[in-house]
C-alpha positions in Angstrom: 24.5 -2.7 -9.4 23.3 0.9 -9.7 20.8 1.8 -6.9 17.2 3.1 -8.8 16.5 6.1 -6.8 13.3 7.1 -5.7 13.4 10.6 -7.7 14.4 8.2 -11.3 10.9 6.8 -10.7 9.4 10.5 -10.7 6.4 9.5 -8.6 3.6 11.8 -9.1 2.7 14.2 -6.1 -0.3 12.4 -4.3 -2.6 14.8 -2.1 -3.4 13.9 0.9 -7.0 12.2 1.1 -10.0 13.3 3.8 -10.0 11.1 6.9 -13.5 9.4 5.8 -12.2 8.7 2.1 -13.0 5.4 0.5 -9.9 5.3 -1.3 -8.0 5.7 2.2 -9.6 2.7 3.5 -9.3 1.1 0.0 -5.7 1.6 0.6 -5.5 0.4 4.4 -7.2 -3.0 3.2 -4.5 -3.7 0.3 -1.4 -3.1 2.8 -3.2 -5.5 5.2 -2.6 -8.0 2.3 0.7 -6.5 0.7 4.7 -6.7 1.9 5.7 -3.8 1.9 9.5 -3.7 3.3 11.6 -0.5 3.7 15.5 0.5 5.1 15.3 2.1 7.9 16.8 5.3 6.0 13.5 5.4 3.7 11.6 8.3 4.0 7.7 8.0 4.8 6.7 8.9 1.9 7.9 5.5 0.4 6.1 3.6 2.9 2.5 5.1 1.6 2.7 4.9 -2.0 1.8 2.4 -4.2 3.6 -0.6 -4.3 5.8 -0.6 -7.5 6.7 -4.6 -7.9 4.1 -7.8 -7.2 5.5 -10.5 -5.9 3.8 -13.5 -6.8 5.4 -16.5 -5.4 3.5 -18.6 -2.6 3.3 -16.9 0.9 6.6 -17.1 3.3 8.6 -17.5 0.0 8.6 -13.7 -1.4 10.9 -12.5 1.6 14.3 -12.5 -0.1 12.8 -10.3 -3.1 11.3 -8.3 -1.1 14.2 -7.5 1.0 16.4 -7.2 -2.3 14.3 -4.5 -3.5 13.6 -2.7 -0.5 17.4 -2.0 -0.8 16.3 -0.1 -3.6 13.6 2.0 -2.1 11.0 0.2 -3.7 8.0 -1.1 -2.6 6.2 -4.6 -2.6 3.3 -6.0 -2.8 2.7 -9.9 -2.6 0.2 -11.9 -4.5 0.4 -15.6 -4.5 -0.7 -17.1 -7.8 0.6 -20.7 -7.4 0.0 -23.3 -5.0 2.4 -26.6 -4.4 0.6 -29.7 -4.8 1.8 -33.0 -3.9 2.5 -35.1 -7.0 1.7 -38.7 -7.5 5.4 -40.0 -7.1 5.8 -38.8 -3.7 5.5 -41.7 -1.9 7.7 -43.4 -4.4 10.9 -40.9 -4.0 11.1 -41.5 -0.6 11.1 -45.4 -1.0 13.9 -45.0 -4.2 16.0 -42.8 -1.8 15.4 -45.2 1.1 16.7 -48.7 -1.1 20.0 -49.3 -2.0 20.2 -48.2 -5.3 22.3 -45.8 -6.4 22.1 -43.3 -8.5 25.2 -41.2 -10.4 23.1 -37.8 -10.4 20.2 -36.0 -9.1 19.1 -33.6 -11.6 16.9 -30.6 -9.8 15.5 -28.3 -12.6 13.6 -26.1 -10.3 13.4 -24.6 -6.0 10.6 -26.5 -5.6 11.6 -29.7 -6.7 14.7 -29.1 -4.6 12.6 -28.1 -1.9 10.6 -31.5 -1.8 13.5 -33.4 -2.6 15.4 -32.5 0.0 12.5 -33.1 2.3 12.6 -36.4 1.4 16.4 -37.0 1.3 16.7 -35.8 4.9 14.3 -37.9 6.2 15.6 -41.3 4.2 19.4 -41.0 5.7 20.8 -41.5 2.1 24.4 -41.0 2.7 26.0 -39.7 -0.4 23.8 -37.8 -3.4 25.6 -35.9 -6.8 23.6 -33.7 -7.5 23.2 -31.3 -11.1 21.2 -28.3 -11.1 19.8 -25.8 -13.9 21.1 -23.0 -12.6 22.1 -20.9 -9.7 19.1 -19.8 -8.5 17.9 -23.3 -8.0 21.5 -24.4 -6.4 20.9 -22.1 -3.8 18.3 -23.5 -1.6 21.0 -26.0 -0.8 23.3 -23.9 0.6 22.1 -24.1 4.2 21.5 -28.2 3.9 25.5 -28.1 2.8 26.5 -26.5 6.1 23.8 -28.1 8.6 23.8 -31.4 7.7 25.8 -34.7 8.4 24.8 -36.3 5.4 26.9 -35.1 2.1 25.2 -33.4 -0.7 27.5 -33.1 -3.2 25.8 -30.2 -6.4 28.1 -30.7 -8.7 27.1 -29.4 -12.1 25.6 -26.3 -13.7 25.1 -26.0 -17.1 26.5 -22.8 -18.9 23.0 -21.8 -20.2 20.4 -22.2 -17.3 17.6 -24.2 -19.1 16.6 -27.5 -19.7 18.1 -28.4 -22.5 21.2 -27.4 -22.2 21.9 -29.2 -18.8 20.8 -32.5 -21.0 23.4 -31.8 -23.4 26.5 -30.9 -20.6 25.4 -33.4 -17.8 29.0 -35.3 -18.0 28.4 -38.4 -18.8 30.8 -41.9 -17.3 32.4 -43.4 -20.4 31.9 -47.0 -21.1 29.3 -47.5 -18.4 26.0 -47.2 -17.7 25.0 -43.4 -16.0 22.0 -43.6 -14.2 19.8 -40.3 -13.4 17.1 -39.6 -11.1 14.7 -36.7 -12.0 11.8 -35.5 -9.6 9.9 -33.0 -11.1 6.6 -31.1 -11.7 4.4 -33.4 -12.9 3.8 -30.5 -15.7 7.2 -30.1 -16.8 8.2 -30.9 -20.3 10.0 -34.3 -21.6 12.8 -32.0 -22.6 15.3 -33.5 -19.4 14.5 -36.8 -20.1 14.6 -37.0 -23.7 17.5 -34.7 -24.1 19.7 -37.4 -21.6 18.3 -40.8 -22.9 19.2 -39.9 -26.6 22.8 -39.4 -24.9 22.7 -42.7 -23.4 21.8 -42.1 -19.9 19.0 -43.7 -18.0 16.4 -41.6 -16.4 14.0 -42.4 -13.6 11.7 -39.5 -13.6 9.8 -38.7 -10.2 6.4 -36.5 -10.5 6.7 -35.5 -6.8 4.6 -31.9 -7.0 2.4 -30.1 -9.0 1.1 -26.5 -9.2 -2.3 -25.0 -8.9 -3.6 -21.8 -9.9 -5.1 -19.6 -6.4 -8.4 -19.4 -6.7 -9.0 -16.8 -3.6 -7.8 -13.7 -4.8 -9.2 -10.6 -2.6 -9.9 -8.4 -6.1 -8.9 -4.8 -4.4 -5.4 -7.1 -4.2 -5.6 -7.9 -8.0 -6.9 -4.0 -8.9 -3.7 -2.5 -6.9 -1.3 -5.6 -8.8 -3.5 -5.0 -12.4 -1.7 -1.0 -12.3 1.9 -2.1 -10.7 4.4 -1.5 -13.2 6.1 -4.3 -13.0 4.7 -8.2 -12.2 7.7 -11.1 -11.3 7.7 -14.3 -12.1 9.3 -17.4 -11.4 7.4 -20.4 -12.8 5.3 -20.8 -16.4 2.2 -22.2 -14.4 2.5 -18.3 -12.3 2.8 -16.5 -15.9 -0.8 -18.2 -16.8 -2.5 -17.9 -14.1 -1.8 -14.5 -14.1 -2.9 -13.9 -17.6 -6.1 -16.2 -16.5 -6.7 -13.2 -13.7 -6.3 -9.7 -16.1 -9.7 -8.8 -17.4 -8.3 -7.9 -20.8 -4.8 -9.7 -21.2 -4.1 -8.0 -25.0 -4.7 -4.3 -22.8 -2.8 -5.1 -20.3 0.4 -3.6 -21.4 2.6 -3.2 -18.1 6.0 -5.3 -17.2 6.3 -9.1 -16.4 10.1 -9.8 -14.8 10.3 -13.4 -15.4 12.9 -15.5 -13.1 14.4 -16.9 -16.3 14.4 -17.7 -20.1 11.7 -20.3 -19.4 9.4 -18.5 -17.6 10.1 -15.5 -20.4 9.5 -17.9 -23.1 5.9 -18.9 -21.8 5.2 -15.2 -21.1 5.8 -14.2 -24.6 3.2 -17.2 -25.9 0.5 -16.3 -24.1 1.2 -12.5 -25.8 2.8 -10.1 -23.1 4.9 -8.0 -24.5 7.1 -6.5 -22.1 9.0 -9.1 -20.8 12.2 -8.9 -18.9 14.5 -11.5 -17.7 18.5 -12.3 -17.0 20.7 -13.7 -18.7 22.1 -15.5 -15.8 19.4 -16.6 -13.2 20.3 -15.7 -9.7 18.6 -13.1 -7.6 20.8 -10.7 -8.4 20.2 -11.0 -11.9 16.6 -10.5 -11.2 16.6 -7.8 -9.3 18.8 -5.9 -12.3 15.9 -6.8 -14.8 13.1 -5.5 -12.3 14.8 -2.1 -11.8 15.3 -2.0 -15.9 12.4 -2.8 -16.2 11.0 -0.1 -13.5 13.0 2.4 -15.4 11.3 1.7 -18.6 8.0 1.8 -17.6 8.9 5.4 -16.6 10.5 6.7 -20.3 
């Protein structure tokens, strides 16, 4: 991955402002609020600019991003838009989990639900799970359950296109007997999973175990600073509205969205932005190569 230097960016020169300046303490207040992580080996002048990225996942889950692009030289600033509900089947996942029944996958379609599904599997001492994931960046908040814990977690299948419907056309599928599926989800994710696998045959127990919810407390000289960013990332459809629910004029606003994947992407480009960004391959890394594209062509 090519490093985007600081000089590619050709930041304007920014004189320096009177002690007593508004805009100085204007500044100070939106670094209070903004993560802005550097290399040691950054100069200062980094460390004072503008950030050049939002970050818009909840609070405490921006940090590998951030770190990411601070290899980079670039600079951060974090604005939650989403916030983790719990969902109405809760309850219910940890008592399926709990019984004997078995099931012959676990299909995760998304961190979060892998987040509050391994909550709950930790806590019900289900020895064995098989579980299928959408795609890598999903997979990975397993890794550290894989080496910590005694009970086996088996993820076992990836789909060769990172969306929905393709897992529900690949999840392999036991010949001649019944496959049974467990899906916890968003309670505002599509039908597509479930649909896709019973017209195959399978049978699908679908979970609602979270939901989102826009952030309704946004400090506005946080959303002025974010409005002129060049680039915004996102990693859900429910962040890509409620961001276009927070810009004054959505059809003016004309800077870079750098969606997580092709779903997030899709939902970006219905609600009208038009410089959208997003990998091919979801992963962090494939991220970060689309935010620094999509850094460079904000600069053409």
């Amino acid at each position: 991955m090519a490093a985007l230097s600081l000089s590619s960016l050709s930041l304007p020169f920014t004189a320096p402002l009177p002690p007593h300046s508004p805009l100085l303490h204007r500044r100070t207040r939106i670094f209070a609020h903004s993560s802005t992580i550097q290399p040691a080996s950054s100069s200062s002048s980094v460390l004072t600019s503008s950030p050049k990225v939002v970050v818009t996942r909840e609070r405490g889950k921006n940090g590998k991003l951030i770190n990411a692009l601070a290899k980079h030289g670039i600079s951060c600033l974090e604005l939650p838009l989403i916030q983790h509900t719990k969902g109405p089947d809760l309850d219910r996942l940890s008592a399926v989990l709990s019984a004997d029944t078995t099931f012959d996958w676990i299909v995760i379609t998304s961190p979060e639900a892998g987040s509050v599904f391994l909550d709950v599997w930790k806590a019900s001492g289900t020895p064995n799970v098989k579980i299928a994931v959408v795609g890598a960046g999903t997979a990975s908040i397993f890794n550290e359950v894989l080496q910590s814990s005694k009970q086996s977690l088996n993820v076992s299948f990836m789909p060769s296109k990172a969306t929905g419907k393709v897992l529900a056309s690949e999840l392999p599928k036991n010949s001649n007997t019944k496959c049974t599926v467990l899906y916890p989800a968003s309670v505002k994710a599509s039908h597509e999973i479930e649909a896709g696998l019973s017209n195959r045959g399978f049978v699908v127990t679908r979970l609602n175990t979270y939901s989102t919810a826009p952030v309704h407390d946004v400090d506005q000289m946080v959303l002025e600073e974010a409005l002129s960013a060049p680039v915004v990332t996102v990693a859900s459809p429910s962040a890509i509205r409620a961001w276009v629910n927070l810009i004054p004029k959505p059809d003016k606003w004309s800077n870079s969205v750098a969606c997580i994947g092709e779903t997030t992407a899709s939902a970006a480009k219905n609600l009208g932005l038009r410089n959208v960004f997003y990998p091919t391959h979801p992963g962090l890394e494939g991220w970060v190569d689309k935010i620094l594209e999509a850094l460079r062509m904000n600069h053409h």
